[in-house]
GUFIMAR-979835 format. One record per residue (C-alpha): x, y, z. Coordinates in steps of 0.5 Angstrom, whole numbers, padded with zeros to 4 digits, always signed. Example, Ala and Ser with C-alpha at 12.3 -4.5 7.8 and 13.67 -1.06 7.14 Angstrom:
+0025-0009+0016/+0027-0002+0014/
END
This chain:
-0079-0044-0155/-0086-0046-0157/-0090-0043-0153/-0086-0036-0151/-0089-0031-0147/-0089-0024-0148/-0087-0019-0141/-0089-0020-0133/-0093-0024-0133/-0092-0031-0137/-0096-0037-0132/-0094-0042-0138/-0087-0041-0137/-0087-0040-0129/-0090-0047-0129/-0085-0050-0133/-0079-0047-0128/-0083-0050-0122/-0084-0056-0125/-0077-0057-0127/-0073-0055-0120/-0078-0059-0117/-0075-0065-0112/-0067-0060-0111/-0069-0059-0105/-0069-0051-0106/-0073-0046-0102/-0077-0043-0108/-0081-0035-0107/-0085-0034-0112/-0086-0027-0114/-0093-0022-0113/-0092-0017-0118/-0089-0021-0123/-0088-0028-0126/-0082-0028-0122/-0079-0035-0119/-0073-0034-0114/-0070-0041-0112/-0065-0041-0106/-0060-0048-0105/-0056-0047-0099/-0050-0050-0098/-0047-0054-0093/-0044-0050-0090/-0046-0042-0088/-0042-0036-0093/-0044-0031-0098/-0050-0031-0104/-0048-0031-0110/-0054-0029-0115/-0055-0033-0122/-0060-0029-0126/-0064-0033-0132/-0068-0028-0136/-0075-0032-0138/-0080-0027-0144/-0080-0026-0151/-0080-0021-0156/-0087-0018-0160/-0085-0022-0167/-0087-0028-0171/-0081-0033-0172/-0078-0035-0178/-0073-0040-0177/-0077-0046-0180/-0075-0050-0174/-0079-0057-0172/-0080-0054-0165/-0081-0045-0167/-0086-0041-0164/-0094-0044-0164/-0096-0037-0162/-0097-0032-0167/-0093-0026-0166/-0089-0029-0160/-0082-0031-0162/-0076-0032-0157/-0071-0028-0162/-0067-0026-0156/-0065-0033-0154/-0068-0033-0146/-0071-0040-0146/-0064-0042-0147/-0063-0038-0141/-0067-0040-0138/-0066-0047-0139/-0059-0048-0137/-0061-0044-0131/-0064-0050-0130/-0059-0054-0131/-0055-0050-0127/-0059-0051-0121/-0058-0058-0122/-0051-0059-0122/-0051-0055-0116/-0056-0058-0112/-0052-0065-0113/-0046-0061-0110/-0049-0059-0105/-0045-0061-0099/-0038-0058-0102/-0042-0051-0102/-0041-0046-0097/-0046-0041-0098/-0052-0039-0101/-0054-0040-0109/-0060-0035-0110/-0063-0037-0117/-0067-0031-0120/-0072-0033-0126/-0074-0026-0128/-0080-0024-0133/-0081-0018-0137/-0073-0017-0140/-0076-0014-0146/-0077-0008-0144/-0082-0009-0138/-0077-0007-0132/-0077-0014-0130/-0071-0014-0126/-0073-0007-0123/-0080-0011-0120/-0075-0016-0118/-0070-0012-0113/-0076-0008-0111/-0079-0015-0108/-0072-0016-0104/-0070-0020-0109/-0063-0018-0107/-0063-0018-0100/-0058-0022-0097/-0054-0022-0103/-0047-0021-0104/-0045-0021-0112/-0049-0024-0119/-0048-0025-0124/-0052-0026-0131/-0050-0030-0138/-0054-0027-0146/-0053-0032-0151/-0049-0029-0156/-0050-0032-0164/-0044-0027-0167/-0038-0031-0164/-0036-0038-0163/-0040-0043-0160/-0038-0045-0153/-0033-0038-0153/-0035-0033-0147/-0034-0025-0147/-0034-0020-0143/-0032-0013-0141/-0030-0009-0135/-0034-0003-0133/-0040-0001-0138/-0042-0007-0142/-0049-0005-0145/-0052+0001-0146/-0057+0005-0141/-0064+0005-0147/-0069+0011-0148/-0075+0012-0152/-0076+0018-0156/-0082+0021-0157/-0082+0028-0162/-0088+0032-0163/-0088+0037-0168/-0093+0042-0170/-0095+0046-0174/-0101+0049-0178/-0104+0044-0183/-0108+0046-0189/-0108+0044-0197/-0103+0041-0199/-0103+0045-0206/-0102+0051-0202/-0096+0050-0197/-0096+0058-0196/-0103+0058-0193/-0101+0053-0187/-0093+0051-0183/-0092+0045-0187/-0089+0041-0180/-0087+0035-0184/-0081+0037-0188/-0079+0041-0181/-0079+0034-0178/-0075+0031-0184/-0070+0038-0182/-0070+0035-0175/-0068+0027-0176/-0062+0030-0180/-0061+0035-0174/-0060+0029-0170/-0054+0026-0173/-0051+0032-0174/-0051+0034-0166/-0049+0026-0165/-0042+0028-0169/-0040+0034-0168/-0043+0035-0160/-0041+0028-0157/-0034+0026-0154/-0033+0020-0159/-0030+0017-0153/-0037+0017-0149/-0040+0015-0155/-0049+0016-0156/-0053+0012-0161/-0059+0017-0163/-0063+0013-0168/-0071+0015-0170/-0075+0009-0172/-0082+0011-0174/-0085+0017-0177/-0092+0018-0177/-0095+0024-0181/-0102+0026-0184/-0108+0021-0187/-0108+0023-0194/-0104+0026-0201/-0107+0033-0200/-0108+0034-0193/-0101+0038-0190/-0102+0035-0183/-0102+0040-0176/-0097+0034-0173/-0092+0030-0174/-0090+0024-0169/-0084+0021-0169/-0080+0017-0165/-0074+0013-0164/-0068+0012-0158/-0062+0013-0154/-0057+0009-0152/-0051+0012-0148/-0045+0008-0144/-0045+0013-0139/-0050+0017-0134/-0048+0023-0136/-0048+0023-0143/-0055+0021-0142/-0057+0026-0139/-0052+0031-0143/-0056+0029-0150/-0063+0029-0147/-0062+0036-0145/-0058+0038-0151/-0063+0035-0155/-0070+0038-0153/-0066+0045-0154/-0065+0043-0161/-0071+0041-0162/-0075+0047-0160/-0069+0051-0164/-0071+0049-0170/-0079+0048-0169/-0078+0055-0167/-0075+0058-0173/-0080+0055-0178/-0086+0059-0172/-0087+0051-0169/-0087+0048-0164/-0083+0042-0162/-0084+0037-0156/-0079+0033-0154/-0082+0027-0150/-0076+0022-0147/-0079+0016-0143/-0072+0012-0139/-0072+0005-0140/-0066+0002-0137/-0059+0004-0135/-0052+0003-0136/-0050-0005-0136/-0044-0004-0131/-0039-0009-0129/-0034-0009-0123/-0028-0010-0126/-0025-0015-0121/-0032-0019-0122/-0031-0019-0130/-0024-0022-0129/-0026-0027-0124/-0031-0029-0131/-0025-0031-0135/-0021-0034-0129/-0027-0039-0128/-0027-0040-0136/-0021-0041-0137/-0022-0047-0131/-0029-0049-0132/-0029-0049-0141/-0021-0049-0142/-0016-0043-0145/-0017-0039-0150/-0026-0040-0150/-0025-0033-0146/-0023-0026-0148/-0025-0019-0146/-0030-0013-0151/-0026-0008-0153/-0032-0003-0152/-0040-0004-0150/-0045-0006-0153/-0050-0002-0156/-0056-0006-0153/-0059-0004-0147/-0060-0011-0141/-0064-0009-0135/-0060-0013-0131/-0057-0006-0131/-0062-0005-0124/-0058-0011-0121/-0050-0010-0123/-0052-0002-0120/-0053-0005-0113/-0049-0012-0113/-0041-0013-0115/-0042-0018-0120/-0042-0018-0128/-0045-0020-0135/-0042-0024-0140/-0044-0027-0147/-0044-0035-0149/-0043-0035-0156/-0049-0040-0160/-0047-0039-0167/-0050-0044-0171/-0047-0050-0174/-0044-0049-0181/-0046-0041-0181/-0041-0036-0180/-0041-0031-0174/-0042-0025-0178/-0047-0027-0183/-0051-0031-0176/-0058-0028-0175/-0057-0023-0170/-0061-0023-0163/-0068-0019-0165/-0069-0022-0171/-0074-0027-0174/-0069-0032-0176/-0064-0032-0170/-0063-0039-0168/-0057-0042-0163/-0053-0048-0163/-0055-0052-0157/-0049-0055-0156/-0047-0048-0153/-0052-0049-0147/-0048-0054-0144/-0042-0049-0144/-0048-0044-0140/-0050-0050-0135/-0042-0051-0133/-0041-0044-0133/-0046-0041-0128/-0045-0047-0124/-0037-0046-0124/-0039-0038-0122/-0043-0040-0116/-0038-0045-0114/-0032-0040-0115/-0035-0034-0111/-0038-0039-0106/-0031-0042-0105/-0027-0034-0105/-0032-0033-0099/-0035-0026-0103/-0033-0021-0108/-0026-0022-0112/-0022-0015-0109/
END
């Protein structure tokens, strides 16, 4: 936590897993083109692999918990809580190693960089990190719900992500005479509203999309009308073809609307990661081992995804397997008011990551002892 690393490459980091699964007898692949560590235990016994991912970057933010151990890098901060990950993917690793004679099968355990944004993962499976794999599975702390509970969903779980990028152009000019230029920049304010209007009366509320632009950039001065404004923004869809619907939908609303003020208008779309979806009967064999490993009631189904995007999407897209959520709500704080993940206070209750350590250990054994998938 006080030395976070940002994207693919975190050597630091690396260093530190390597050290830590050093001595558990693990076959350890140390990936070319990013940070990446994959570490298989073989059991006693031949059987299935089962994949346990542990994601291991940081955020681009500064950190303001106050904690004796925040981050020593400036504009670094583990906001997202995959130190913990990490961690408990370390421990995890060592509860197995020590049952290692009870095991039939293979535990491949995936240290992954680059989460935030970076494509992690998708570097990851290109380098054969799912060869021979059978089914995987991830844990994300999760600081709104209960210490020590566990959620999870059947189907989509989060949200596929895309950034958005709109040009605008127009004819800049003297701001005390807007008839003698094409003002852009209240046809860009016409376009953000637009936006919001196409999401509520275009979209099935059942297939729901998130369009949200976040950043406006526009001219350098009080007096100048600019020629362009520059905005951007994102989408998040729970399915493919809502994604590709909005998308194609929203460059036609764009352009319209530019085009009746004699502009023109740009829509730049770049994919991020796409719709985190879990197999139903992997994300029931996610409560089943709850109920056994943490006890009953600390499990529970999401009634609808989460907006958020995982690049473990990239995985679950090639393996049955699933996502689930360990609750780390601070101590003393209540779930609704903890600091969610991304910001700059977000903090965990570690007592949790023992939970995680027990639950990552009971998914292996469960999958290796059913000899594959659930049915």
């Amino acid at each position: 936590h006080r030395e976070p690393e940002i994207g693919l490459h975190l050597p630091r980091t690396r260093e530190r897993v390597l050290r830590a699964i050093d001595g558990l007898g693990l076959e350890v692949t140390t990936h070319e083109q990013t940070s990446g560590v994959v570490a298989d235990l073989v059991g006693a016994r031949p059987g299935p692999t089962v994949l346990l991912r542990g994601d291991m970057d940081a955020l681009p933010m500064p950190e303001d918990t106050g904690l004796e151990y925040a981050s020593t890098v400036d504009g670094a901060m583990h906001a997202c809580g995959h130190d913990a990950h990490t961690a408990m993917l370390v421990g995890a690793a060592r509860v197995l190693a020590a049952r290692r004679d009870h095991l039939a099968g293979r535990v491949r355990f995936m240290f992954q960089p680059g989460e935030e944004g970076y494509h992690g993962a998708r570097y990851m499976v290109e380098e054969g990190v799912l060869d021979g794999v059978d089914g995987a599975y991830a844990l994300h702390v999760l600081p709104n719900i209960p210490v020590g509970t566990v959620v999870t969903r059947r189907g989509p779980i989060m949200a596929s992500a895309d950034k958005l990028h709109i040009i605008v152009t127009g004819r800049g000019g003297h701001a005390s005479s807007p008839f003698s230029a094409n003002d852009p920049v209240p046809v860009a304010a016409g376009i953000i509203q637009a936006i919001q209007t196409l999401v509520t009366r275009r979209v099935d509320p059942f297939d729901p999309v998130v369009v949200t632009i976040t950043q406006l950039d526009a001219g350098t001065t009080n007096n100048v009308i600019p020629e362009t404004v520059h905005m951007r923004g994102t989408l998040r869809t729970v399915s493919e073809l809502a994604r590709a619907r909005i998308t194609e939908q929203l460059g036609h609303l764009i352009a319209g609307i530019a085009a009746a003020h004699d502009m023109h208008a740009e829509l730049v779309p770049e994919g991020l990661y796409p719709v985190t979806v879990n197999t139903p009967a992997e994300a029931d064999a996610v409560l089943r081992v709850v109920e056994t490993v943490l006890g009953p009631d600390r499990g529970g189904m999401l009634p609808s995804p989460v907006m958020g995007a995982e690049d473990f999407s990239y995985v679950l897209a090639e393996r049955p397997g699933a996502l689930a959520f360990l609750g780390t709500c601070p101590a003393g704080v209540k779930p609704a008011q903890a600091p969610t993940c991304h910001s700059n206070r977000m903090t965990i209750d570690e007592d949790a990551m023992q939970s995680g350590v027990a639950l990552y250990a009971g998914l292996a054994e469960d999958f290796l002892a059913r000899g594959g998938p659930a049915a």
